[in-house]
C-alpha positions in Angstrom: 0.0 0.0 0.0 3.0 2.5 0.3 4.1 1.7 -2.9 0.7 2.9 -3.9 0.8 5.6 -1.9 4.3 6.8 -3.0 3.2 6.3 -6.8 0.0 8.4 -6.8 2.3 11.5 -5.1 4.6 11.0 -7.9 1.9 10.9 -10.5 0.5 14.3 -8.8 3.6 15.1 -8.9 4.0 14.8 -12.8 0.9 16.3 -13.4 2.2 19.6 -11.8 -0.8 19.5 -9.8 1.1 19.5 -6.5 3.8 22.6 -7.4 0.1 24.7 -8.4 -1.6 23.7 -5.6 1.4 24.7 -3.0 1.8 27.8 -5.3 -1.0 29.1 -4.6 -0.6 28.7 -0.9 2.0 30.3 -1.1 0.9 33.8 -2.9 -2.1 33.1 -0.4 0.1 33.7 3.1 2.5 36.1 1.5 -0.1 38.2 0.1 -1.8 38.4 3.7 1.4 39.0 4.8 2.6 42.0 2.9 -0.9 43.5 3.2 -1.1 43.5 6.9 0.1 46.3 8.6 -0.2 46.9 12.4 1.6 49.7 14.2 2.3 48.8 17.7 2.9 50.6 20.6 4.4 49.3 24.1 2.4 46.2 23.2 -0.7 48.0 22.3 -2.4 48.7 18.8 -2.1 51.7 17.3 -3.0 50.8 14.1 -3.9 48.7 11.3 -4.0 48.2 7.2 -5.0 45.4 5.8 -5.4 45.7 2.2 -4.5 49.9 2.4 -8.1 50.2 4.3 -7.8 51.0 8.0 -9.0 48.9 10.4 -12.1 50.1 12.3 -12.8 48.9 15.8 -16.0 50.3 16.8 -16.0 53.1 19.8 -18.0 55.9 20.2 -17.5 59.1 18.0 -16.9 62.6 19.8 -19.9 64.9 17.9 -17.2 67.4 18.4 -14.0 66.9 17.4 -15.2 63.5 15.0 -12.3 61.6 17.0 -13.5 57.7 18.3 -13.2 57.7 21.8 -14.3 55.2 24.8 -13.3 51.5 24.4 -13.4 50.0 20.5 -15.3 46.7 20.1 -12.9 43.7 20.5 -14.1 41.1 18.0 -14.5 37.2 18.8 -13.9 37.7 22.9 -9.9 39.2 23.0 -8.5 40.5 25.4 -7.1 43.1 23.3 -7.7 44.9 20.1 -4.4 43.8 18.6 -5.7 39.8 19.7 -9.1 40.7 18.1 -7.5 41.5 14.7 -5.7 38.7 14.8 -8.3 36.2 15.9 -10.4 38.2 12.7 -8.1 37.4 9.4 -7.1 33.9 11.0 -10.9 33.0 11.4 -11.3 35.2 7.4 -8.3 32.7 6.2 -9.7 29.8 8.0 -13.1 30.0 6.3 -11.2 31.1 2.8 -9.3 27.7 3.0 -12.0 25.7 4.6 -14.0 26.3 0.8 -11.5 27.3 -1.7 -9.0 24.9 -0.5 -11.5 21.9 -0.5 -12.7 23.1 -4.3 -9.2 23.4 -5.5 -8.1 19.9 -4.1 -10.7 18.3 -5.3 -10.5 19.6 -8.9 -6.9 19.1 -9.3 -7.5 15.3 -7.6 -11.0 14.2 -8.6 -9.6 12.6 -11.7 -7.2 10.1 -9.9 -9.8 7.4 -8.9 -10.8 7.3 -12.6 -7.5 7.1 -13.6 -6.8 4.3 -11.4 -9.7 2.3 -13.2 -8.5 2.7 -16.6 -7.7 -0.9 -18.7 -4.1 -1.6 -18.5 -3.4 0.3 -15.1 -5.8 -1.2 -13.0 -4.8 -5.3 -14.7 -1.7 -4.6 -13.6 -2.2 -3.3 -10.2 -4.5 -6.4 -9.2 -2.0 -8.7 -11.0 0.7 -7.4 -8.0 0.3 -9.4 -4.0 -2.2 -6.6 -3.0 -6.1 -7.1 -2.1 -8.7 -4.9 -3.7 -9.1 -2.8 -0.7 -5.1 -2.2 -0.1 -5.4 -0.8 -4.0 -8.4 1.5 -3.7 -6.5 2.6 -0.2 -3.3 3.6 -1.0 -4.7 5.1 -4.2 -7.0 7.4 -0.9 -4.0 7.5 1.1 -2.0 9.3 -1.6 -4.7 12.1 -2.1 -4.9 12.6 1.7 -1.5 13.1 2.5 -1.1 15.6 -0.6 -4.6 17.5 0.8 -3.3 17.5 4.4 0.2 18.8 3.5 -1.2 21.1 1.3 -3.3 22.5 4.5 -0.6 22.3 6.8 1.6 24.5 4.2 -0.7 26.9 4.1 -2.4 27.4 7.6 0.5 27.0 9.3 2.4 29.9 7.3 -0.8 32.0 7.9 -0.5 31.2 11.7 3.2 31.7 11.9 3.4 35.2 10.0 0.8 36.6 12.2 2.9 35.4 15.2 5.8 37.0 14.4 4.6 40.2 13.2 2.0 40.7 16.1 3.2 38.4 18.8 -0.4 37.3 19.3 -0.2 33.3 20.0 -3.6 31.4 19.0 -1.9 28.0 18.7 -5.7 26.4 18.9 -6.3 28.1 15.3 -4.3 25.0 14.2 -7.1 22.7 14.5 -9.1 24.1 12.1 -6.4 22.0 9.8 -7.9 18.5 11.0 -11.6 19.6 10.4 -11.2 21.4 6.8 -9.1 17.8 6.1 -12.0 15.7 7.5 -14.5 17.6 5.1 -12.2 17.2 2.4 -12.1 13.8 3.3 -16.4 13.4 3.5 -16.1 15.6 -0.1 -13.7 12.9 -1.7 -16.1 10.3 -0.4 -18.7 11.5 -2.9 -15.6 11.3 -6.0 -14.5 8.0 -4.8 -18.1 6.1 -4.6 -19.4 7.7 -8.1 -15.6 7.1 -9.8 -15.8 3.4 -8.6 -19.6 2.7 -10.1 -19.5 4.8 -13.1 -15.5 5.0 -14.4 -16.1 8.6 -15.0 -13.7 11.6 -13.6 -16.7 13.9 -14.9 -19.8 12.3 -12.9 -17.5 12.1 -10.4 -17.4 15.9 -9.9 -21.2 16.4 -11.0 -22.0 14.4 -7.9 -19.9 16.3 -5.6 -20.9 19.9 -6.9 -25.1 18.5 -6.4 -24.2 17.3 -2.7 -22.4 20.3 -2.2 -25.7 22.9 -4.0 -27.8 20.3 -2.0 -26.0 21.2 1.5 -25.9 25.1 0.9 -30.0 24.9 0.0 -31.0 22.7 2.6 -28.9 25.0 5.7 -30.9 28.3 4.4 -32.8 29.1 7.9 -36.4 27.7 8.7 -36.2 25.9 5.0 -38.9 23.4 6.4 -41.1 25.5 7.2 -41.3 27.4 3.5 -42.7 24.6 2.2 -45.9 22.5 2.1 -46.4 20.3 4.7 -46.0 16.9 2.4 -42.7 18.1 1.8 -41.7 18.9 5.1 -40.3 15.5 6.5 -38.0 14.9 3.5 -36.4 18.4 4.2 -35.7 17.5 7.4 -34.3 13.6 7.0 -32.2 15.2 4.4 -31.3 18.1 6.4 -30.2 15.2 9.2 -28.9 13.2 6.7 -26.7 15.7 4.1 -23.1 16.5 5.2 -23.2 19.9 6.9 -21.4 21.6 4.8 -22.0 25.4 5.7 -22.8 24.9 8.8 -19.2 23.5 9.6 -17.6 26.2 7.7 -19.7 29.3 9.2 -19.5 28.2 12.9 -17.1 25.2 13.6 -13.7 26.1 11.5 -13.7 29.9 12.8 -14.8 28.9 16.1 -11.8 26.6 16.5 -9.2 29.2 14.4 -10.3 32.0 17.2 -9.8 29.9 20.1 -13.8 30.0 21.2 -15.6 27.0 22.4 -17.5 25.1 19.8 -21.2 25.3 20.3 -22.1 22.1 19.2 -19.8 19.1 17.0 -23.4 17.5 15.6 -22.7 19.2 11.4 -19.1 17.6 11.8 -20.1 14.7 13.6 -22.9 13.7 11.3 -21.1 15.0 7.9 -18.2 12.4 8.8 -20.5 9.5 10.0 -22.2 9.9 5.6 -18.4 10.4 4.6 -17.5 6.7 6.4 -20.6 4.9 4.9 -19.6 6.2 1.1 -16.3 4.7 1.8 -17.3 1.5 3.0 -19.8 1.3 -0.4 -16.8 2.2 -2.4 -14.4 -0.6 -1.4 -17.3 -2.9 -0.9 -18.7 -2.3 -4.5 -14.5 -2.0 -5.5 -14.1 -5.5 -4.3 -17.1 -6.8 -6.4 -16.4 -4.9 -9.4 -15.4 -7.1 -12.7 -11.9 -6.3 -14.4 
């Protein structure tokens, strides 16, 4: 299984899809880092740019003299207003790379299962001392570790440029890593099943994109009760049913990047219990599947 592993990073690697991937990562954090600039005093904020645009903080305005006086609005519970800022573009770059970074992965590694199927590769990949299972697997393997060094690249430069140019440690925005990989991971369950039953890179990607419509329709707000009441209970057992999708984006992945306690783990908790049973129908119908 490392073998296979080890030969889907290289074919990744051929395919140039790693070096874009990891280049765009990288104009992501140094970007954010060239446009952030804070001017502090004796440990205290004195002011901020991000983008050229000065950062606002809330406060009361002086009819007066126009000046904001009395104490600014310190986002996401800080302590400070320097902390606040912070705990604001890591939560901003959080989100960002919770749904950009899934899209872009999945895009540049939807094809791979397909790929993997193909006459000629997959004859001599069964013909090799490997089951079924340990094929499909290190073929998964390879697209995870690629996905969760990608996000480790580029969270973890976002999260050590804004420690060393405000000082502000949030080492808890580092988890937001494992949850944006585990909904990458429920995402790729979606490419893996429909790659396995149809052959097809393309149906493959049509199937994620209507799960991922499906998610973002069923989380608009009182959805259930905007419709006819015969429709009702199939809103809802999807609703229970559908990976969460926005709701672990909106509330989960900032919550964690800002350090506040997460209000409930249900959206990630169900989203990965759908993401294991598409995995276990992929290998299952994998296993059964005539060559």
């Amino acid at each position: 299984m490392t073998g296979l592993l080890l030969l889907t990073l290289r074919e990744l690697r051929a395919k140039k899809i790693v070096l874009g991937l990891f280049v765009v990562a990288t104009l992501v954090w140094v970007l954010l880092a060239s446009a952030l600039q804070l001017d502090v005093v004796d440990g205290s904020l004195a002011g901020a740019r991000l983008f050229g645009q000065e950062a606002e903080f809330g406060g009361v305005v002086d009819p007066e003299t126009g000046e904001v006086v009395g104490e600014p609005e310190v986002p996401f519970g800080a302590e400070t207003v320097l902390e606040g800022l912070v705990f604001a573009a890591e939560a901003f770059v959080a989100g960002a790379a919770y749904w950009v970074g899934i899209l872009l992965a999945l895009f540049a590694t939807g094809g791979l299962i397909a790929s993997l199927l193909e006459r000629g590769q997959v004859d001599l990949l069964l013909s090799k001392p490997l089951s079924r299972a340990q094929v499909l697997g290190g073929r998964l393997l390879g697209v995870g570790a690629m996905m969760l060094a990608l996000l480790v690249y580029l969270l973890g430069a976002v999260w050590l440029v804004m420690t060393l140019k405000t000082g502000v440690w949030n080492p808890r925005f580092l988890l937001a890593i494992g949850v944006v990989f585990a909904m990458f991971a429920v995402v790729y369950g979606v490419v893996a099943l429909v790659s396995v039953w149809t052959e097809s890179a393309a149906l493959g990607f049509i199937a994620t994109l209507a799960l991922l419509f499906t998610s973002l329709v069923l989380a608009i707000p009182n959805l259930a009760l905007q419709v006819k009441a015969p429709w009702r209970q199939l809103i809802q057992g999807l609703h229970a049913v559908v990976p969460q999708f926005p709701g672990v984006g909106v509330r989960i992945v900032p919550q964690l990047a800002t350090g506040q306690p997460v209000a409930t783990w249900v959206p990630l908790l169900t989203s990965l219990a759908f993401g294991l049973a598409l995995y276990a129908a992929a290998f299952a119908l994998f296993r059964r599947k005539d060559f």
